[in-house]
C-alpha positions as CSV (number, residue, x, y, z in Angstrom):
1,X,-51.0,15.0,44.6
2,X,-53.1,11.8,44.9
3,X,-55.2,12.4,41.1
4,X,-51.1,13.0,40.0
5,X,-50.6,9.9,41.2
6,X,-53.6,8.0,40.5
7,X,-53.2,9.0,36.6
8,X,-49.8,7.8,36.2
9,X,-50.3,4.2,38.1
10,X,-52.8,4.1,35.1
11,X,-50.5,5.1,32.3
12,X,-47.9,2.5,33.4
13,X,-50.3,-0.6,33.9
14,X,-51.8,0.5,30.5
15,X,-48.6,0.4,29.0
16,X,-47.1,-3.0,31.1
17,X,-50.3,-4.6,29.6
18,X,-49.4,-3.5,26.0
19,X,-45.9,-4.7,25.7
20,X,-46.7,-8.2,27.0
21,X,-49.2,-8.7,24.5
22,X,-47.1,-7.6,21.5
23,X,-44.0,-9.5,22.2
24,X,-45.6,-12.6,23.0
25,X,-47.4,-12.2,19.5
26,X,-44.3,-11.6,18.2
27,X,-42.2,-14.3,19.5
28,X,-44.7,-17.1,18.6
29,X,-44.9,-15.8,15.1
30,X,-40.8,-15.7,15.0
31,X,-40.8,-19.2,16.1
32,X,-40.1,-21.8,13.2
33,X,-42.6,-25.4,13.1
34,X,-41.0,-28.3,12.9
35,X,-42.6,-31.8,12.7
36,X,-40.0,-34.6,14.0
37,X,-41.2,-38.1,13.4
38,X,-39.4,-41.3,15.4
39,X,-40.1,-45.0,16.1
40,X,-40.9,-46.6,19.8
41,X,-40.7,-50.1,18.3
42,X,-37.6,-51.7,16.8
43,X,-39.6,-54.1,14.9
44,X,-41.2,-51.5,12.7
45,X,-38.1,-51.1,10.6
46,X,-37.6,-48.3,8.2
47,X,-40.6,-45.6,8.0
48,X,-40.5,-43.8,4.9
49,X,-42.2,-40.2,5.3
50,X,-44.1,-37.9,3.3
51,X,-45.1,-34.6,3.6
52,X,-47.1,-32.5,0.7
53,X,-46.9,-35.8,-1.1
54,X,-42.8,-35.2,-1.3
55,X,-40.8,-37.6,0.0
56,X,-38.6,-35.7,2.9
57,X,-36.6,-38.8,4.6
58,X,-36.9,-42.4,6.5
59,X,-37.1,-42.9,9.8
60,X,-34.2,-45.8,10.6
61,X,-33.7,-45.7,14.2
62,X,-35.9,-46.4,17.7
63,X,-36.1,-44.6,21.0
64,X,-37.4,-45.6,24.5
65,X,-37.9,-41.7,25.2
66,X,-39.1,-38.8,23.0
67,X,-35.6,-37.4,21.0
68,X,-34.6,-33.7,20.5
69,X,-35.5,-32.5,17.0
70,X,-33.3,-33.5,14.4
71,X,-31.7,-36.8,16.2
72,X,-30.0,-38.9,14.1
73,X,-32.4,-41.6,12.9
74,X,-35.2,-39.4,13.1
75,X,-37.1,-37.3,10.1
76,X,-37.3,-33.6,10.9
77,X,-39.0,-31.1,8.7
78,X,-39.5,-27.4,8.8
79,X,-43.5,-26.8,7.6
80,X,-45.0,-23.5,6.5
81,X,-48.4,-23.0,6.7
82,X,-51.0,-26.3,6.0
83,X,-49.8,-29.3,5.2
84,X,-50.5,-32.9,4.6
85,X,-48.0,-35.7,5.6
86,X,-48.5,-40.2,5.7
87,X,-45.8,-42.5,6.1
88,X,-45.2,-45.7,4.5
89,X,-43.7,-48.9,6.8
90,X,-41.6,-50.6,4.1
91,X,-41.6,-54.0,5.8
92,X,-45.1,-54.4,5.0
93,X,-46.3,-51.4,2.5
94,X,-48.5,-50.1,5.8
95,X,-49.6,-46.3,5.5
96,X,-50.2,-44.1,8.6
97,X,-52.0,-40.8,8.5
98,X,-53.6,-39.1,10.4
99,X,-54.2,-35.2,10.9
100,X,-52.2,-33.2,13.6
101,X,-52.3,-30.3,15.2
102,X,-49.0,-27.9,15.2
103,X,-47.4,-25.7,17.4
104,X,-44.4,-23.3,16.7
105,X,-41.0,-24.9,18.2
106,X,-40.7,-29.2,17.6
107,X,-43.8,-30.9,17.1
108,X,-42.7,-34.7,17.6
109,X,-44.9,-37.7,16.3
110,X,-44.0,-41.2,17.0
111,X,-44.5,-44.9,15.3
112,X,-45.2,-47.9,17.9
């Protein structure tokens, strides 16, 4: 009765540990990236933005706290795969860039 036992505590932690590796795989994979860029600085004015050298929106709003993705004044892009991005501070032609690492869910970079 206690090698019955024994064998199937096995099988089931066997098993426990194989489901919770596969759907964590599978729900970071699921998950779209986003990159969300915003201003801290009123000054800055517009921030045109660029990613894979295609122009994908201007940011023309500020924030004292980190927005939710896709806020109005803000430039939200879904990205697939590697990619390159800069922005361009029309007040004074200024370019930022700088390379980023990504996470699945909303990746948010700001301009201060």
């Amino acid at each position: 009765m206690a090698i019955a036992f024994a064998a199937l505590s096995l099988g089931v932690s066997a098993c426990e540990k194989e489901v919770k590796s596969d759907s964590s795989s599978a729900s970071a994979s699921a998950q779209p990236t986003w990159l969300m860029f915003y201003s801290k600085n009123y000054y800055l004015g517009y921030v045109d933005i660029y990613v894979n050298n295609v122009y994908r929106g201007t940011v023309t709003s500020w924030y004292s706290y980190q927005p939710a993705c896709g806020s109005a004044g803000c430039v939200t892009v879904q990205i697939f795969g590697p990619f390159t991005w800069y922005a361009v501070r029309r007040s004074d032609g200024f370019v930022y860039s700088n390379s980023i690492m990504t996470y699945p869910g909303c990746n948010a970079f700001f301009f201060y």
